[in-house]
C-alpha positions as CSV (number, residue, x, y, z in Angstrom):
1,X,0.0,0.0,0.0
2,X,2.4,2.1,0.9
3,X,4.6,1.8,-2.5
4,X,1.0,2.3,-4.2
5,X,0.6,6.2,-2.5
6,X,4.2,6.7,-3.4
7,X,3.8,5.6,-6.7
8,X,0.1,7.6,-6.6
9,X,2.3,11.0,-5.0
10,X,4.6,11.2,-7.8
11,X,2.4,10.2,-10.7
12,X,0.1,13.5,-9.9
13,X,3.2,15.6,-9.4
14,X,4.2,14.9,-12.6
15,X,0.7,15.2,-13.9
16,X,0.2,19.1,-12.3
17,X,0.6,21.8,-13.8
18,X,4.0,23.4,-14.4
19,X,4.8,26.3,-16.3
20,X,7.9,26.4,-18.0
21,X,7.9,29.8,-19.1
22,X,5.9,32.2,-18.2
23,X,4.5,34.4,-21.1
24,X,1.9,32.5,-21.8
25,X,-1.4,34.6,-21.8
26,X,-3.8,31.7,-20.5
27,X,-4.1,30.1,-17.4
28,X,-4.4,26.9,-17.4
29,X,-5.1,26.2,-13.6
30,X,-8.2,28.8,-14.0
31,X,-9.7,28.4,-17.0
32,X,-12.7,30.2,-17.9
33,X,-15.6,27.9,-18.6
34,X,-15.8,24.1,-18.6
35,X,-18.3,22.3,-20.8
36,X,-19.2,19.1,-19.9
37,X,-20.7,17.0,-23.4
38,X,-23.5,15.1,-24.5
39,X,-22.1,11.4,-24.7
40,X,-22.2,11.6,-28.3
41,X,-19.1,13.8,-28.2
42,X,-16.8,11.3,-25.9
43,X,-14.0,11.5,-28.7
44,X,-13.6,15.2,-29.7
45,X,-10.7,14.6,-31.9
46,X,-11.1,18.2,-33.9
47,X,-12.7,21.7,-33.2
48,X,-12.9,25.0,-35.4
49,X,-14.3,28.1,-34.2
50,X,-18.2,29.4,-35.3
51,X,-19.1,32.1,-32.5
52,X,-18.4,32.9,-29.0
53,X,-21.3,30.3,-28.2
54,X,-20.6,27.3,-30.8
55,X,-17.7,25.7,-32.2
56,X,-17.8,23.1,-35.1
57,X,-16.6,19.6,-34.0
58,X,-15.9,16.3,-35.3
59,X,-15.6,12.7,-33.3
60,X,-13.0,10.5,-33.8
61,X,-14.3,7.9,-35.9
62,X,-18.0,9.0,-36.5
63,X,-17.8,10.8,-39.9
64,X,-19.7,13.6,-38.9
65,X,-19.6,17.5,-38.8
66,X,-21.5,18.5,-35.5
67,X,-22.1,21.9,-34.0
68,X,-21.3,22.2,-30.2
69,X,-23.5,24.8,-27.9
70,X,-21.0,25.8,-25.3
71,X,-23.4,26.9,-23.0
72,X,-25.6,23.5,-23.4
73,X,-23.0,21.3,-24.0
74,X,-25.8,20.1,-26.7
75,X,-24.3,18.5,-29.6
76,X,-26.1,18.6,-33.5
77,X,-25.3,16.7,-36.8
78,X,-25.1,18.9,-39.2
79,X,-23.1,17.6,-41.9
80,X,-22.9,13.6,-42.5
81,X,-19.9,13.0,-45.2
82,X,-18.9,9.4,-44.1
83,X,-20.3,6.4,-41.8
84,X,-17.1,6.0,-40.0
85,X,-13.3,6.5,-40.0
86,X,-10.5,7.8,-38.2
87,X,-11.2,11.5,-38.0
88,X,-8.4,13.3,-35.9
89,X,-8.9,17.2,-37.1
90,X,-11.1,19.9,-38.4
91,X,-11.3,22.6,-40.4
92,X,-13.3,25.3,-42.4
93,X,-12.7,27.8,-45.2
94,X,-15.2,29.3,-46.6
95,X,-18.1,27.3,-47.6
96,X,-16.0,23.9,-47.3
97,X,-14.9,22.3,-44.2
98,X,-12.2,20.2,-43.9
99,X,-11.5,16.8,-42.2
100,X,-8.3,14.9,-41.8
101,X,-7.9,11.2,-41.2
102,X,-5.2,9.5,-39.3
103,X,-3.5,8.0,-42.4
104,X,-3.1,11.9,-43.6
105,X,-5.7,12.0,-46.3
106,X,-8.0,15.0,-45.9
107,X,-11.7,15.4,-46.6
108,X,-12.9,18.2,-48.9
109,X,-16.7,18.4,-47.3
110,X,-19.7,20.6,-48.9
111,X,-22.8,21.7,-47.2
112,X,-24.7,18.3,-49.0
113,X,-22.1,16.2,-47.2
114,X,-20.1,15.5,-50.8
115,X,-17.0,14.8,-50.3
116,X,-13.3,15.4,-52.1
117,X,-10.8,13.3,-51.4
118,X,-6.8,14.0,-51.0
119,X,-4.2,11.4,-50.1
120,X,-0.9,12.5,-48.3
121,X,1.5,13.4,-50.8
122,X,4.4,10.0,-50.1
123,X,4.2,6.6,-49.4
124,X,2.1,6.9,-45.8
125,X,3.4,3.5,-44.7
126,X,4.1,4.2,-40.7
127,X,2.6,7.5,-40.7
128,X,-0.4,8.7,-38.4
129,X,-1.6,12.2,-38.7
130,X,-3.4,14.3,-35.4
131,X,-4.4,18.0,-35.9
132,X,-6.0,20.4,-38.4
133,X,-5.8,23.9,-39.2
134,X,-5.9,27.2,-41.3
135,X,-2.5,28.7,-42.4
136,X,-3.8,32.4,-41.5
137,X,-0.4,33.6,-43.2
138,X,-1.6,32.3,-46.9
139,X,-4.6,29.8,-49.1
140,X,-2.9,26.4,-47.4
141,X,-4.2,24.0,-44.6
142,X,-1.2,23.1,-41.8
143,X,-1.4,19.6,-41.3
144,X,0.4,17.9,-37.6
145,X,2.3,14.9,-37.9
146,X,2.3,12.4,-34.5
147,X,4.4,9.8,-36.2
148,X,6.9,9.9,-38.7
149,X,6.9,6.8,-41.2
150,X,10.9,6.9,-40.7
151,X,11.8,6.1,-37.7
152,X,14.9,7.9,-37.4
153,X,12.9,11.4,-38.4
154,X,10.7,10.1,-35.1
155,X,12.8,12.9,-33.2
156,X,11.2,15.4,-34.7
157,X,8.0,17.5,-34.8
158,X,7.0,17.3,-38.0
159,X,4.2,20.0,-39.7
160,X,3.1,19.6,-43.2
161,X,1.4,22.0,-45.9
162,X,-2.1,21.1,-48.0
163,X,-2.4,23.4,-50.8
164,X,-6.0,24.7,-51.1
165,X,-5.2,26.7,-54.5
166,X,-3.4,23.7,-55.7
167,X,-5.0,20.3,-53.8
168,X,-2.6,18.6,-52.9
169,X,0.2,18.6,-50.1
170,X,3.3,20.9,-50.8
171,X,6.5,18.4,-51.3
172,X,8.5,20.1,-48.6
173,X,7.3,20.0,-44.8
174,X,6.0,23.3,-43.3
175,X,8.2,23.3,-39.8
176,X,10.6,20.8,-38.8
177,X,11.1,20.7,-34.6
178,X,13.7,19.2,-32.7
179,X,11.2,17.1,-29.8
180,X,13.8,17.7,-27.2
181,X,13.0,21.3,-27.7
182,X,9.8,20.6,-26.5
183,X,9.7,17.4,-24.6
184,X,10.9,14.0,-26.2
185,X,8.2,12.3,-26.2
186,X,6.1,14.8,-27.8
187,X,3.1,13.3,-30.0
188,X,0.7,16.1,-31.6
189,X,-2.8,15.6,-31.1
190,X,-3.7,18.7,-32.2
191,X,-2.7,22.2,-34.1
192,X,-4.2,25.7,-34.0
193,X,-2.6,29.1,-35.4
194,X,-4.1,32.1,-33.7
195,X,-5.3,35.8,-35.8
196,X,-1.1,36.8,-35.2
197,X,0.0,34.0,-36.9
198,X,1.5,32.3,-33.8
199,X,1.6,28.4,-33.6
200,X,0.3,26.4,-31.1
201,X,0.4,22.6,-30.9
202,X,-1.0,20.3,-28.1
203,X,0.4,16.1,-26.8
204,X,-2.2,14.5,-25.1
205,X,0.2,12.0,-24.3
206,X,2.7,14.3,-22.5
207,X,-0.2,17.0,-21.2
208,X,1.8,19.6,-23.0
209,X,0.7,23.5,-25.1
210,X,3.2,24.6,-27.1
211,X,3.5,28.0,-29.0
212,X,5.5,28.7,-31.9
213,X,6.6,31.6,-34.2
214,X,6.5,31.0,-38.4
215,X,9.8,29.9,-38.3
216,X,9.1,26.8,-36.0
217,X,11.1,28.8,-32.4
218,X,9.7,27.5,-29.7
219,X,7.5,30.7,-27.8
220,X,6.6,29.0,-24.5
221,X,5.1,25.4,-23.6
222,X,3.3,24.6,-20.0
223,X,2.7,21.6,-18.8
224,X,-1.9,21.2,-18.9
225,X,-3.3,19.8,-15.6
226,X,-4.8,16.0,-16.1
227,X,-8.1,16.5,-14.1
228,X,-8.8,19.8,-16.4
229,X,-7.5,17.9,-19.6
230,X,-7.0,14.3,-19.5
231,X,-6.8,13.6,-23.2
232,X,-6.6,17.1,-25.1
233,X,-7.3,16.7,-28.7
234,X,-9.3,19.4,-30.0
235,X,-8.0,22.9,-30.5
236,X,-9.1,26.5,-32.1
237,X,-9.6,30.3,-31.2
238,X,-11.8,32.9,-31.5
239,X,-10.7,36.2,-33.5
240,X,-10.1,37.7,-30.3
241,X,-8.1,35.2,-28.9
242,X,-10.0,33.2,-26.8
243,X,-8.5,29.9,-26.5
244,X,-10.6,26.8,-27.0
245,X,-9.5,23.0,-26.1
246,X,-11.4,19.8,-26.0
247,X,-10.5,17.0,-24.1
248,X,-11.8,13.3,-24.6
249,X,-13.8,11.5,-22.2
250,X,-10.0,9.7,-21.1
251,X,-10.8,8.1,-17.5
252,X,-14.0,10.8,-16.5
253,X,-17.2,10.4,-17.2
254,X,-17.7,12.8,-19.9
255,X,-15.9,14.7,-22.6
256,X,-15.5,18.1,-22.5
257,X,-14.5,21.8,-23.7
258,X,-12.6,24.3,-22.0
259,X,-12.6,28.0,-22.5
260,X,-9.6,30.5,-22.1
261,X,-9.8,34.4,-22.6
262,X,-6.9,35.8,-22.0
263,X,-5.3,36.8,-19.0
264,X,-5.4,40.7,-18.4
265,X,-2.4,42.7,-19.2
């Protein structure tokens, strides 16, 4: 028993939050809002921002658009473009939204639920793919990496580029980061670029935020809370930089979303 609640002690240290550095302009002890979800939503693997009271979702694999009410927690279909699949990010530009799958391709969805279809640009053997986002900085969709099919590029972050203009991924990777820079065991589960342009990528596995600047320097990284975010996969913000992560149903009873505004200067 005793080896247990030693075992038990230093798990949840490591587990608590610890900030890093310091500049980061959320809290992540004292977040704004917590919304608990509908049961539907137990595998938020993807969110993108409507309005300050609804975000667009989709469920790892259920292929479904859904709006989320984040006052409710109420969850709604919207969009069917598939009966199932591995769904680990979402995105919107204009009248399409976007979907990616774990094996990289990436789903080109219309309001009728009609669907486009783009594979990852090399041989995807070993590959899986976790995160979806707008490039703010230009007409391309930035697309996170969790595991490289090459093990020995496995020490790195990898970030690729989807061409919207185009259709099809770019041939040279978007940003390139050391792990160590960030913690070496670093797996993305999610990617979000904020209205400045800055970076941000989220591990469920290590608890860790992340915020980088165009060139792929690491900003600042904390270290999320597990009873607040026990398996954070879904992340987006608002134009005016409120800070939006979903975290799967992990070991609680519920999935959830947590809102962020940002601290006060």
């Amino acid at each position: 028993m005793m080896k247990f609640i030693v075992f038990l002690s230093l798990l949840m240290g490591t587990l608590a939050c610890t900030y890093y550095d310091h500049s980061f302009p959320y809290d992540f002890e004292n977040p704004t809002s917590t919304t608990r979800l509908e049961k539907q939503l137990k595998e938020i693997s993807g969110l993108h921002y409507k309005d300050e009271n609804t975000l667009y979702a989709v469920q790892d694999e259920v292929g479904k658009v859904f709006e989320v009410n984040l006052t409710t927690g109420k969850a709604k279909a919207i969009i069917n473009f598939r009966k199932e699949g591995d769904f680990e990010g979402l995105t919107k530009k204009g009248e399409f939204f976007y979907a990616l799958k774990s094996n990289g391709s990436i789903y080109e969805i219309d309001k009728e639920g009609e669907v486009n279809k783009f594979t990852f640009v090399s041989d995807a053997k070993g590959f899986e793919f976790e995160g979806l986002c707008l490039d703010r900085t230009g007409d391309n969709l930035l697309v996170a990496c969790k595991q490289h099919g090459k093990k020995k590029k496995d020490d790195h972050i990898w970030v690729y580029q989807f061409s919207l203009k185009e259709k099809k991924y770019k041939d040279k990777e978007f940003l390139k980061i050391l792990k160590e820079d960030v913690h070496k065991k670093f797996r993305p589960s999610g990617i979000s670029m904020d209205e400045q342009g800055t970076l941000y990528l989220i591990a469920a596995n290590t608890f860790t935020i992340a915020s980088f600047n165009s060139k792929g320097i690491l900003l600042n990284k904390a270290q999320l809370p597990y009873l607040s975010f026990p398996q954070v996969e879904g992340i987006c913000f608002a134009p005016n930089g409120v800070l939006y992560l979903s975290s799967e149903k992990g070991d609680q009873d519920k999935g959830k979303i947590i809102t962020l505004k940002k601290n006060a200067k």
